[in-house]
DOVEX-790965 format. One record per residue (C-alpha): x, y, z; residue number from 1; residue in three letters. Coordinates in steps of 0.5 Angstrom, whole numbers, m for minus. Example, Ala and Ser with C-alpha at 12.3 -4.5 7.8 and 13.67 -1.06 7.14 Angstrom:
<dopas>
       u       v       w     k     r
      25      m9      16     1   ALA
      27      m2      14     2   SER
</dopas>
This chain:
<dopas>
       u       v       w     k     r
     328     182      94     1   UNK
     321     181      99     2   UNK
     322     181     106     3   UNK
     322     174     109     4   UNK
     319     177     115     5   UNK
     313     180     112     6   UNK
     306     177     109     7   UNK
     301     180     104     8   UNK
     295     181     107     9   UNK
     292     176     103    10   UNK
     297     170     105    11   UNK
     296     171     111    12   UNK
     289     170     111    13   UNK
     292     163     107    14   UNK
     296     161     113    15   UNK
     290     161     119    16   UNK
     285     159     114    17   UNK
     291     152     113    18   UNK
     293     153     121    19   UNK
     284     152     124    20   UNK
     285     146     119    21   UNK
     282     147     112    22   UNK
     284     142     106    23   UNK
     280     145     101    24   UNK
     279     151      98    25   UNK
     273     152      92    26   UNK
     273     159      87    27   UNK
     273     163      81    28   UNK
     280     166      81    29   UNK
     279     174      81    30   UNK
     284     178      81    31   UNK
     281     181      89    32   UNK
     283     175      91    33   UNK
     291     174      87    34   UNK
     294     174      94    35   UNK
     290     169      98    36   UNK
     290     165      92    37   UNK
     298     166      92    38   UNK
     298     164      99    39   UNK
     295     158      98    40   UNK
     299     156      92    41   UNK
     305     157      97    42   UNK
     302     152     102    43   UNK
     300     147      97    44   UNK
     292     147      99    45   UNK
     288     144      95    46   UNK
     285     150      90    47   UNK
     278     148      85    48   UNK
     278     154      80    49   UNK
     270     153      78    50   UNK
     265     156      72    51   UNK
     261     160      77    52   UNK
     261     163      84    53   UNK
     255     159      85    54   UNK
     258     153      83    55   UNK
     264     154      88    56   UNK
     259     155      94    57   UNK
     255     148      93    58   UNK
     262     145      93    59   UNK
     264     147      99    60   UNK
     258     146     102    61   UNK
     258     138     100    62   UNK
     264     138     101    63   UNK
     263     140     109    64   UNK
     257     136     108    65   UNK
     260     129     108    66   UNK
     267     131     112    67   UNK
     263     135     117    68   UNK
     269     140     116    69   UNK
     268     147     114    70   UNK
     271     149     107    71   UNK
     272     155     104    72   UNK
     269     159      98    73   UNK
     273     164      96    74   UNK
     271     169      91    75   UNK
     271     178      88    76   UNK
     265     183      91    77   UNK
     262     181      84    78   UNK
     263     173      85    79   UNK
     259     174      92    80   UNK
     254     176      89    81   UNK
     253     170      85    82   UNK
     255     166      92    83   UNK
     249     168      95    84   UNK
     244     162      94    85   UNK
     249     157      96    86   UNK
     250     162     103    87   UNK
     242     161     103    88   UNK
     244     153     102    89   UNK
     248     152     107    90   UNK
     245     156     112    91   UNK
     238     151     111    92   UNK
     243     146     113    93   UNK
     247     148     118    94   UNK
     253     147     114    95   UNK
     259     151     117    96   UNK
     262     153     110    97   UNK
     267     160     111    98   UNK
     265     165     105    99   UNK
     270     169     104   100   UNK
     270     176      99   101   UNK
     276     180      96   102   UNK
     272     186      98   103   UNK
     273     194      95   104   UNK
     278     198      97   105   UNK
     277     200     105   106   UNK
     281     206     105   107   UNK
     276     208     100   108   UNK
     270     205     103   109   UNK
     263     209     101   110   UNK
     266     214      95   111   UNK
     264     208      90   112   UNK
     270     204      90   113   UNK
     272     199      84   114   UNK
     266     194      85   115   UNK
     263     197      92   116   UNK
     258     192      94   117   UNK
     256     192     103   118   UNK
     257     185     102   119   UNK
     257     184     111   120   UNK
     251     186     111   121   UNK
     248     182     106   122   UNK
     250     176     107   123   UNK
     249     178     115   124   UNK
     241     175     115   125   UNK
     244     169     111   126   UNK
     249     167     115   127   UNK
     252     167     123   128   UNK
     257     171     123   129   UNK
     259     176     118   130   UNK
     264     181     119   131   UNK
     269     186     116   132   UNK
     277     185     117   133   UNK
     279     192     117   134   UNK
     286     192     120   135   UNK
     291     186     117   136   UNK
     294     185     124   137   UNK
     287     182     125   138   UNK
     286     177     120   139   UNK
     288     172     125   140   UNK
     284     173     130   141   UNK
     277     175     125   142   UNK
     278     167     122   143   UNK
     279     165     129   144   UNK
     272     168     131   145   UNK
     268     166     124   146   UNK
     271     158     125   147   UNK
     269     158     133   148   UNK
     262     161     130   149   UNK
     261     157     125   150   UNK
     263     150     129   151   UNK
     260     151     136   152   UNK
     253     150     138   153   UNK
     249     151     133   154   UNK
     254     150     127   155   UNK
     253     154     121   156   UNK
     255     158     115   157   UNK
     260     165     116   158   UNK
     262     170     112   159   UNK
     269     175     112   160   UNK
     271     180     108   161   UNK
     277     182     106   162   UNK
     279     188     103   163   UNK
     282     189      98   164   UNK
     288     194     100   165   UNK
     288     190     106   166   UNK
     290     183     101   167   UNK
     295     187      98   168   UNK
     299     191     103   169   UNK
     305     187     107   170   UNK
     304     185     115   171   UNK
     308     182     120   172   UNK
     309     175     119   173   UNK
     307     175     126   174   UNK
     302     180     126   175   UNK
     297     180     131   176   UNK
     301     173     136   177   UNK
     303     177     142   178   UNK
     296     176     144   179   UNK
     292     171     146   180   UNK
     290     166     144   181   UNK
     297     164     143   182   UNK
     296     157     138   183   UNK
     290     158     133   184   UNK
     289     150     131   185   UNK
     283     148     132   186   UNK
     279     147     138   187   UNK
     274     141     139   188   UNK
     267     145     139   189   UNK
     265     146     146   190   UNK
     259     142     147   191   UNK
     252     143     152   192   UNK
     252     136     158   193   UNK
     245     136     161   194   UNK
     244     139     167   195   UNK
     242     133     171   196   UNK
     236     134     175   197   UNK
     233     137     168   198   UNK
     235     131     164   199   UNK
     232     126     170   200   UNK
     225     129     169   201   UNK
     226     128     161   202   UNK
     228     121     163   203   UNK
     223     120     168   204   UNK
     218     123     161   205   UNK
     220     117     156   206   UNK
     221     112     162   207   UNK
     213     111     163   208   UNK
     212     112     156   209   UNK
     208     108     152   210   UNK
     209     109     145   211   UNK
     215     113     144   212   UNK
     219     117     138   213   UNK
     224     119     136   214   UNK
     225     124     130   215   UNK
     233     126     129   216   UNK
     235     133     126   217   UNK
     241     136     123   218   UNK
     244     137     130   219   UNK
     245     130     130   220   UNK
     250     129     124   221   UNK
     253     135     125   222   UNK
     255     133     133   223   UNK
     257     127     129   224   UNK
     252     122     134   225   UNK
     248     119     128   226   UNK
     252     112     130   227   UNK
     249     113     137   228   UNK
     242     115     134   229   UNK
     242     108     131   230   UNK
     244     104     138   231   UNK
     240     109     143   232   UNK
     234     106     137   233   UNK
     236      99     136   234   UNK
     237      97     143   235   UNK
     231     101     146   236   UNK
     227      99     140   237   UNK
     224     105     139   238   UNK
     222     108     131   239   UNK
     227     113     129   240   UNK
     225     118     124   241   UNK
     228     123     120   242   UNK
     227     131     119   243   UNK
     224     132     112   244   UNK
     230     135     107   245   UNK
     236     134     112   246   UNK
     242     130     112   247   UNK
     240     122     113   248   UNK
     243     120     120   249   UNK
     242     112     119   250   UNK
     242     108     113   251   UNK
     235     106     111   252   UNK
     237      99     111   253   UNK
     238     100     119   254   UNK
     232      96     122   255   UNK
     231     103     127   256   UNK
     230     107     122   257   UNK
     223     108     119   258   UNK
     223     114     114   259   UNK
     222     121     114   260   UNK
     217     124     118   261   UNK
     214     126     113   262   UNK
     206     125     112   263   UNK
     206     125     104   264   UNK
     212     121     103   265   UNK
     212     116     108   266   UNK
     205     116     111   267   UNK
     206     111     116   268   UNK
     210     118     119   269   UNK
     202     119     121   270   UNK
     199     114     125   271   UNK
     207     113     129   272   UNK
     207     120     130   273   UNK
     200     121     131   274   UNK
     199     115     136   275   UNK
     205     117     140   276   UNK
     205     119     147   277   UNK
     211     121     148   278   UNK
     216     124     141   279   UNK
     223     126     143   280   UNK
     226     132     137   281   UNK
     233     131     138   282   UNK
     237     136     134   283   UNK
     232     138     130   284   UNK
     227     145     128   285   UNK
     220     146     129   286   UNK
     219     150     123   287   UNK
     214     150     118   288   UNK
     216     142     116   289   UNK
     213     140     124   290   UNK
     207     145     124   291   UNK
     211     150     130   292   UNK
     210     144     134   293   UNK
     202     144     134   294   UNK
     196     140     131   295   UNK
     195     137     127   296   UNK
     202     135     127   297   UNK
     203     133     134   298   UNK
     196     132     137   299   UNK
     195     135     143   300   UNK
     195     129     147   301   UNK
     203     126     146   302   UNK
     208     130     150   303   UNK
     214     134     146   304   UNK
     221     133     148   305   UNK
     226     138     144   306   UNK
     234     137     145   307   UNK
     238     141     142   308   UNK
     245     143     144   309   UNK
     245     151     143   310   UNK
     241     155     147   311   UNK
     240     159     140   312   UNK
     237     152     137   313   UNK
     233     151     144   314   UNK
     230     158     143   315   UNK
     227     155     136   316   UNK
     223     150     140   317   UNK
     220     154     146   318   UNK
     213     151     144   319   UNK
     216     144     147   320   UNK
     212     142     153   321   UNK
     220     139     155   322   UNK
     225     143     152   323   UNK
     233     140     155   324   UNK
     239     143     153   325   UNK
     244     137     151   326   UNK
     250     136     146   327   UNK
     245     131     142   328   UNK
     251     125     143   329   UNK
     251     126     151   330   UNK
     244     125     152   331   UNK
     242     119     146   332   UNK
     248     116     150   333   UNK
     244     117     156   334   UNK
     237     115     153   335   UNK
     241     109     150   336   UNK
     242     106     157   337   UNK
     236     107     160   338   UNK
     233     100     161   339   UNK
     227     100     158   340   UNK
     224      97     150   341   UNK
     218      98     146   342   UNK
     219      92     143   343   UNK
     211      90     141   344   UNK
     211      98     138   345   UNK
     217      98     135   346   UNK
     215      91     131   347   UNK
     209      95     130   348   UNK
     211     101     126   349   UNK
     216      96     122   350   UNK
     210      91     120   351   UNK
     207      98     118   352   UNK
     213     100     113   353   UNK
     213      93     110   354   UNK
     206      95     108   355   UNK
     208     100     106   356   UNK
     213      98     101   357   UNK
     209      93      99   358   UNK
     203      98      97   359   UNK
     208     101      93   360   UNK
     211      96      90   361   UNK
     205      93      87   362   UNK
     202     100      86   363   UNK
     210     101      81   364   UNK
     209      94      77   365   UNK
     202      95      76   366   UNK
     204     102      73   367   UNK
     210      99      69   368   UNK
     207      94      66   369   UNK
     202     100      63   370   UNK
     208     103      61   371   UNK
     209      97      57   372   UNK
     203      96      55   373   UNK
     201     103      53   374   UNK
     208     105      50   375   UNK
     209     110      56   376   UNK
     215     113      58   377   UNK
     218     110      64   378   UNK
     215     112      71   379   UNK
     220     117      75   380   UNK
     219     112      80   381   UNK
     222     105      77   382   UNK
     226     110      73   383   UNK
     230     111      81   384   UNK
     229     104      84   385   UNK
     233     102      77   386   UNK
     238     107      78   387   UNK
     239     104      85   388   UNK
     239      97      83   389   UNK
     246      99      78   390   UNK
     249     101      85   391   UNK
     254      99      91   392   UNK
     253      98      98   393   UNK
     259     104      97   394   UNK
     256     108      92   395   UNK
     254     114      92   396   UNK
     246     117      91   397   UNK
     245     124      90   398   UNK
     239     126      88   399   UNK
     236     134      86   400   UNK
     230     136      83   401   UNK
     222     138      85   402   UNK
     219     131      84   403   UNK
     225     128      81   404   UNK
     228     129      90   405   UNK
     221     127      92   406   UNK
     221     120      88   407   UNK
     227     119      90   408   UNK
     226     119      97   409   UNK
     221     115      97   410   UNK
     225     109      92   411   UNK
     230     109      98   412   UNK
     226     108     103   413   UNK
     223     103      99   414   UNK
     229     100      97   415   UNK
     233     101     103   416   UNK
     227      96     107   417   UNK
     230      90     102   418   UNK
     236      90     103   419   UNK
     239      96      99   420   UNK
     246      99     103   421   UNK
     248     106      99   422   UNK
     255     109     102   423   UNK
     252     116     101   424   UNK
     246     120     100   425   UNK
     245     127      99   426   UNK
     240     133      96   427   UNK
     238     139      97   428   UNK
     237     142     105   429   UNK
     231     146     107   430   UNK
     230     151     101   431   UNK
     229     146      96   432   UNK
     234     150      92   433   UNK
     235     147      85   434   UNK
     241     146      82   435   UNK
     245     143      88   436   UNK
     246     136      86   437   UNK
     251     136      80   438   UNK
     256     141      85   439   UNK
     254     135      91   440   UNK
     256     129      86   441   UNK
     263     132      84   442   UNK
     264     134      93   443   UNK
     263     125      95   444   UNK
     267     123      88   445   UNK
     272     128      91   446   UNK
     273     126      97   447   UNK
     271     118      96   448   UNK
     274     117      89   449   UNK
     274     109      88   450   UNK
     266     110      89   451   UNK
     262     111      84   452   UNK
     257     116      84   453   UNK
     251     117      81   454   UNK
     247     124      81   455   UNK
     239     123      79   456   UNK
     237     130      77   457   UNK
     231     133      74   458   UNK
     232     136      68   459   UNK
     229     143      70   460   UNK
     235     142      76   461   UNK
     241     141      72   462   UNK
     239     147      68   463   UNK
     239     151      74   464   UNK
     247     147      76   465   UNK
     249     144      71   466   UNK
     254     148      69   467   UNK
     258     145      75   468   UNK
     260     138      70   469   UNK
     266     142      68   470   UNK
     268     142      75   471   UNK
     269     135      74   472   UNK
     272     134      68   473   UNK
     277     140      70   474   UNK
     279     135      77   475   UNK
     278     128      73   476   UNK
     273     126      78   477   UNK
     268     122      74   478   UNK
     261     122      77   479   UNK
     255     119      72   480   UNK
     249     124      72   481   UNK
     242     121      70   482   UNK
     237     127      67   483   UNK
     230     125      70   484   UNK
     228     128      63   485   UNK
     219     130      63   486   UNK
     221     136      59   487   UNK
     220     141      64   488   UNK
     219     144      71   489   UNK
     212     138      72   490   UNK
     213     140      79   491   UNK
     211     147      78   492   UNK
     206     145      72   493   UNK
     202     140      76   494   UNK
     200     145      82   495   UNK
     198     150      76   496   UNK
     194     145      73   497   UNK
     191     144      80   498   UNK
     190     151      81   499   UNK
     189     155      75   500   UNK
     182     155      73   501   UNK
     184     153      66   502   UNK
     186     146      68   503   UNK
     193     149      65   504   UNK
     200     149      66   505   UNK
     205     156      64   506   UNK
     211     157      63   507   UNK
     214     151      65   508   UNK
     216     148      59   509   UNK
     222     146      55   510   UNK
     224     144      49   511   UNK
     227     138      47   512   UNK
     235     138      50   513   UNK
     240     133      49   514   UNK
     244     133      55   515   UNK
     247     127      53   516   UNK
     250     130      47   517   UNK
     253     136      51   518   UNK
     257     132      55   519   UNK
     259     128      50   520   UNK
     262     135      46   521   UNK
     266     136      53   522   UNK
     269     130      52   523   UNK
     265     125      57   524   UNK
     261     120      55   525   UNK
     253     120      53   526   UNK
     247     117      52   527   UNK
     240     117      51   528   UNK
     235     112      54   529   UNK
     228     112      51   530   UNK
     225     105      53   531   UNK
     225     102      60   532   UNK
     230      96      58   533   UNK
     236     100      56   534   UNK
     236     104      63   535   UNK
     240      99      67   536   UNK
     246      98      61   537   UNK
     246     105      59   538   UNK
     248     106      66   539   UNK
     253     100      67   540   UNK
     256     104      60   541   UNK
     256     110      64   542   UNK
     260     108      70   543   UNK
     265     103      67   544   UNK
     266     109      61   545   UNK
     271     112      67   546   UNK
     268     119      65   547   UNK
     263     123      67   548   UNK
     257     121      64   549   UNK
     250     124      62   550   UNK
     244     118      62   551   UNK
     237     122      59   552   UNK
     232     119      61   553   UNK
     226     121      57   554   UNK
     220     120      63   555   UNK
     213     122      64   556   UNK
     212     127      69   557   UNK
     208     123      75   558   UNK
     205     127      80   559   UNK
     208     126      87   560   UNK
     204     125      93   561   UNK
     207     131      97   562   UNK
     206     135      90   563   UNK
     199     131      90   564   UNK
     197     133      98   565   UNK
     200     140      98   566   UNK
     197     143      91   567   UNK
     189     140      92   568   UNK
     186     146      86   569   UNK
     184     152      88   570   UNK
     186     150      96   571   UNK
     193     152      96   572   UNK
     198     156      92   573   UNK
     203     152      93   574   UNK
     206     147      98   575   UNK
     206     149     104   576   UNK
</dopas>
């Protein structure tokens, strides 16, 4: 008979997880993991089994992505390895996953125990926290450290690992309580108020301004300030703009909102960015998407304001002639009762991205109509302004690929300014990592599952993720999956053909897939679209089928504008 009094370490390991508030758990079950599992089965967690330990990584990732609640990656020492790029997603967007691994025995460490990897010091650079748990009394407290890491301040992803002998050995059911803290359910993350004097000079900067921005980052979603983003925007009439890559904080249906600052995807960014004399950064990174903060990005005559509500992503934005440590709510409310409009700048950049809208707009009819004419296949641009026709205000819009991410940014921008409403979007974060987008559909549909969800992925994308559909046949969750198929890796093709001397692509190509018939053989539905008039009622199909479905569009590879600017031949290797 088990001693009621004692747990293994693996299930105490479940119950503080289940105690900071974690819902969900995604895995490929090991036998290193057997008690953690055992543990959550006995509290009736929600547990995903996925088909790779990349895969259960996106999972979790999409998951806290939309929630804005850390959810758990479980996997074995060998499965972390393959967990490893979804670490390096998730750390790009900031996305508080908890990573945990069933490590090789401890009391064996170093002498090439079953499956011996140092897996704390390899997720360590990937990760804000990432430690070993070397005494079962501990455990607690270790996931109470990796919560409070992975939530506060510059929230991120964290890595534990448990050995395996510490996961199968028994504790005290009260192991590690007679200290404190004594209650480990979570606390509100602790946030950063202006320091008043420093707040007045930022305030004071953007009162006398002329031509002000705002540019909204990641930090801004995750501090869950994106509805005050969007009044601060609205009520002051200044143009918002969003970091490229990141989290999309207001609705591009919102009037404030303009597109993303980006000089090639939305190039009305520029002449904005570039004729401001004041441009507030707001939980956001001077990385390489915004030159460090220097020309000819910022011009040197606008004043660069950066707020951020850490220390640790203040100290990413030293270059800023204004720097204020700010929870990115506390500060936008501030901002928002300032008193001041910018009425005639703000109704500028408006008629700017109205023209832009109409530029493409014409410039897509013209290049459809030759389509017809011409017997071409169908343009990835039309292809993703005719899947956004299909959808809901409520639906969901995921989106993956090289050119297939940057075609589709530009669609939803373009249709966001007519009057298209989307319940969702996500794509993959900062290090562009294909595959994700398959992994992020499943995630929305999971947690919004009378919505549908469409994924646009490029068929070089869905091969490197793809496998992640058994996931949603497995749990029942029906997304609809539209393969942008130009039969290759064509982001890759056209910087080679701009960059080789031949004028050639290389090993970039695929054969002819037929990724409709796949999903058909897992028991879904299929179909393969070849001409323009059959895109909007095989989609219709797809999504009243009531299984997930696969739409193969065959398209022609177009170049993208940023592929375009950032591959000029012989000039750049690659984008930049």
């Amino acid at each position: 008979m088990s001693d009621p009094t004692t747990l293994r370490g693996g299930a105490l390991l479940a119950r503080a997880l289940i105690e900071k508030g974690v819902d969900h758990v995604f895995t490929l079950a090991g036998g290193f993991c057997n008690p953690a599992l055992e543990g959550f089965m006995e509290c009736q967690m929600p547990v995903i089994n996925t088909p790779h330990e990349q895969v259960a990584g996106h999972l979790a990732d999409g998951h806290t992505r939309i929630t804005r609640k850390p959810a758990v990656c479980l996997v074995g020492p060998e499965g972390f390895a393959n967990a490893v790029p979804a670490m390096l997603e998730a750390s790009g967007e900031r996305s508080p996953v908890i990573f945990v691994t069933g490590s090789s025995t401890l009391k064996r460490q170093g002498s090439g125990g079953f499956k011996e990897i140092d897996d704390v010091a390899i997720a360590a650079p990937l990760v804000k926290y990432s430690a070993q748990i070397t005494d079962g009394a501990r455990i607690s407290e270790f996931v109470d450290r990796a919560w409070h890491a992975a939530t506060t301040g510059y929230p991120g992803p964290v890595h534990l690992s448990l050995p395996v002998d510490i996961m199968f050995s028994s504790f005290d059911a009260e192991a590690g309580r007679d200290e404190r803290p004594w209650h480990r359910t979570p606390r509100a993350p602790s946030r950063a108020w202006p320091e008043p004097a420093a707040l007045d000079r930022v305030l004071q900067c953007i009162r006398t301004a002329e031509r002000p921005v705002i540019i909204g980052g990641h930090g801004i979603w995750w501090s869950g300030a994106d509805k005050t983003l969007e009044h601060t925007g609205r009520s002051l009439r200044v143009p918002v703009f969003n970091v490229p890559y990141h989290t999309k904080l207001l609705n591009e249906s919102c009037e404030a909102y303009m597109g993303l600052a980006d000089f090639h995807q939305y190039h009305p960014s520029k002449a904005a960015i570039h004729e401001a004399d004041v441009v507030i950064m707001v939980g956001g990174r001077l990385d390489n998407q915004m030159n460090f903060g220097n020309p000819p990005f910022f011009p040197k005559s606008a004043t660069l304001i950066c707020v951020n509500g850490s220390e640790e992503e203040l100290a990413n934005n030293y270059a800023a002639d204004h720097v204020l440590l700010s929870d990115p709510g506390a500060f936008l409310t501030e901002l928002g009762q300032l008193g001041e409009t910018w009425e005639d700048w703000f109704t500028l950049q408006q008629q700017r991205r109205a023209e832009w809208v109409s530029e493409w707009e014409s410039h897509i009819a013209q290049e459809t109509e030759r389509d017809a004419e011409l017997g071409r296949l169908i343009h990835p641009l039309q292809l993703a302004l005719d899947v956004q026709a299909e959808l809901g205000d409520e639906d969901w819009l995921v989106f993956d690929g090289g050119n297939t991410h940057f075609w589709n940014e530009i669609a939803v921008n373009m249709a966001g300014w007519r009057g298209r409403k989307l319940g969702g979007i996500l794509h993959p974060g900062n290090y562009s990592l294909l595959g994700v987008g398959v992994s992020f559909g499943i995630s929305a549909k999971a947690i919004h599952p009378d919505r549908q969800v469409v994924v646009v992925s490029g068929d070089g994308a869905f091969l490197s993720g793809g496998l992640s559909i058994e996931a949603a046949f497995q749990e029942g969750l029906p997304i609809t999956v539209v393969i942008d198929n130009n039969g290759g890796l064509d982001c890759i093709s056209q910087q080679q053909e701009r960059l080789f001397e031949s004028g050639q692509h290389f090993a970039t190509d695929f054969r002819d897939i037929p990724f409709h018939t796949l999903f058909e053989g897992l028991g879904g539905h299929g179909e393969l679209v070849t001409e323009r008039s059959q895109l909007g009622p095989a989609l219709q199909r797809a999504m009243q089928s009531g299984k997930t479905a696969c739409v193969n569009v065959k398209a022609r590879g177009v170049i993208s504008p940023i592929v375009a600017a950032t591959s000029d031949k012989r000039d750049k290797a690659s984008i930049e």
